[in-house]
C-alpha positions as a LaTeX table, in Angstrom:
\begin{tabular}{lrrr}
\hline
Residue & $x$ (\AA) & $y$ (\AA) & $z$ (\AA) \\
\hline
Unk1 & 16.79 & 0.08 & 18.24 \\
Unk2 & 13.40 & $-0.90$ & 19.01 \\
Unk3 & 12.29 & 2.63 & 18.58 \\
Unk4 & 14.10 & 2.95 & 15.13 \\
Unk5 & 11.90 & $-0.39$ & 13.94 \\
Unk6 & 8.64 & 1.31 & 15.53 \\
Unk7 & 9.30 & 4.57 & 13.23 \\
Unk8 & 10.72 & 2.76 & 10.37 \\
Unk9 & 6.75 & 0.39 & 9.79 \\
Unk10 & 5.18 & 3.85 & 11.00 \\
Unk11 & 6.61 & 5.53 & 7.66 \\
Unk12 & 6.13 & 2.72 & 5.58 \\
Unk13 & 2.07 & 2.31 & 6.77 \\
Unk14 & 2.04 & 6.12 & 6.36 \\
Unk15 & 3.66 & 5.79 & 2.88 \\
Unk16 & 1.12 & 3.26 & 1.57 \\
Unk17 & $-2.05$ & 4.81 & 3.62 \\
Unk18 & $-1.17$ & 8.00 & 1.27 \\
Unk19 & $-0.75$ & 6.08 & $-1.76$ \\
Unk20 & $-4.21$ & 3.78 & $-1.36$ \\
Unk21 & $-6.24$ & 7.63 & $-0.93$ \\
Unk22 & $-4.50$ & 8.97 & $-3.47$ \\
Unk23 & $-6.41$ & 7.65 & $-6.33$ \\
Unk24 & $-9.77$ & 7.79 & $-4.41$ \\
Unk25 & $-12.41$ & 10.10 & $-6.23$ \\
Unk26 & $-14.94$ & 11.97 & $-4.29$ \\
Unk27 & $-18.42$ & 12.23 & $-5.30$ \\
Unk28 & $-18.49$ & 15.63 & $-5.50$ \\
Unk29 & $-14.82$ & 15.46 & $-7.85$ \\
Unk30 & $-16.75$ & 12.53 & $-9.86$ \\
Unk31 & $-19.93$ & 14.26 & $-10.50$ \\
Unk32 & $-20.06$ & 17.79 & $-12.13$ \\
Unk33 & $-23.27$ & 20.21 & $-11.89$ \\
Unk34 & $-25.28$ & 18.10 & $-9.62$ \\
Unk35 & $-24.85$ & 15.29 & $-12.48$ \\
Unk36 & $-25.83$ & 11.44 & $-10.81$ \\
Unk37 & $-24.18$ & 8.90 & $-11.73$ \\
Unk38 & $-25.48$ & 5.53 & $-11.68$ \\
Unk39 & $-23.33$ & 2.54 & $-11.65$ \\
Unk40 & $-24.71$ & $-1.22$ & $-11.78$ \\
Unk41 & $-23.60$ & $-4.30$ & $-9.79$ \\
Unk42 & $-22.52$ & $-6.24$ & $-12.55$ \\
Unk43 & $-20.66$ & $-3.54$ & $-13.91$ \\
Unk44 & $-18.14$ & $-3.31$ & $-11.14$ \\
Unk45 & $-17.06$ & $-6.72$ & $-10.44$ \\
Unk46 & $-15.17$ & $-6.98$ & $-13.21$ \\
Unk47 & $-12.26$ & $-4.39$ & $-12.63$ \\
Unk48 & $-9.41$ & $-5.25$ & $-11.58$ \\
Unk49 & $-7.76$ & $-3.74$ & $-8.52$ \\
Unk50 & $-3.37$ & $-2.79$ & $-8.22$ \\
Unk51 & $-1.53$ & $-4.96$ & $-6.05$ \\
Unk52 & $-0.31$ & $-3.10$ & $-2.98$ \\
Unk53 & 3.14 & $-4.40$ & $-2.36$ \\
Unk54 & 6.18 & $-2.43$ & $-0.15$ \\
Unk55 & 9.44 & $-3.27$ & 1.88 \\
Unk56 & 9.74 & $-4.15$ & 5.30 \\
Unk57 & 12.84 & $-3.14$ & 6.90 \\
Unk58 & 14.37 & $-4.95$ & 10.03 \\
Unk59 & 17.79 & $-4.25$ & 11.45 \\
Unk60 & 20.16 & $-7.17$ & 12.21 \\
Unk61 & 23.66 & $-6.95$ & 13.79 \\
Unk62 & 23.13 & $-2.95$ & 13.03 \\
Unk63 & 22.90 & $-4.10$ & 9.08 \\
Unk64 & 19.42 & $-2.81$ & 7.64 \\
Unk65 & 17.92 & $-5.56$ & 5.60 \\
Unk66 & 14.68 & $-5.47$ & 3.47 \\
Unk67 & 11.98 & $-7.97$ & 1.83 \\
Unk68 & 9.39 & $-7.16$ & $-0.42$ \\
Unk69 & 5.80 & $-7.76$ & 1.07 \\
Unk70 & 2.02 & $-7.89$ & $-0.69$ \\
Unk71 & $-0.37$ & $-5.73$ & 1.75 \\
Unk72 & $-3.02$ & $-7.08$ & $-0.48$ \\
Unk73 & $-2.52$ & $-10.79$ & $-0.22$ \\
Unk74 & $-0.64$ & $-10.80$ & 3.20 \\
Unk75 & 2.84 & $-13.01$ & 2.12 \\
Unk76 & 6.30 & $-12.19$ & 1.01 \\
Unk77 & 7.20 & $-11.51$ & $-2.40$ \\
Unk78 & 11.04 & $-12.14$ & $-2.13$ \\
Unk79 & 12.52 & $-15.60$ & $-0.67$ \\
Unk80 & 15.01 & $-13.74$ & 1.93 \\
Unk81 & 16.21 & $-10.68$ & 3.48 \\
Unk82 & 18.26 & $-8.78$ & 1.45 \\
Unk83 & 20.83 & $-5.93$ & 2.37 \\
Unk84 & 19.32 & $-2.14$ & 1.85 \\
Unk85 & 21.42 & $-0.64$ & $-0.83$ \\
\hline
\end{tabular}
């Protein structure tokens, strides 16, 4: 059982480790024939940044429940545990 919860967070923190890189641009993506680009301070600090929310899963009485929980601000989303579909 223990084992099952272990592999269950792995997959979700592999899930939303894949999700954060996948809209990371590179430099050399970003920047085409040796083109540099120069971004201000003040110009950055006003974007705004996705939410990274997921479920985490626990299994009670051999019942798999889930709750919805914000990476980003570190609390639950959801009031209680609810049954996975």
């Amino acid at each position: 059982m223990k084992i099952k919860k272990i592999m269950a967070q792995g997959l979700i923190a592999a899930a939303v480790f894949t999700s954060a890189l996948s809209g990371t641009a590179f430099a050399g993506e970003a920047c085409a024939d040796d083109e540099v680009s120069v971004i201000a301070a003040d110009d950055t600090a006003g974007q705004l940044r996705q939410e990274i929310v997921g479920y985490r899963y626990v299994l009670k009485d051999g019942i798999w429940y889930r709750r919805l929980w914000s990476y980003t601000y570190g609390k639950w989303l959801e009031d209680e545990w609810t049954p996975v579909p």
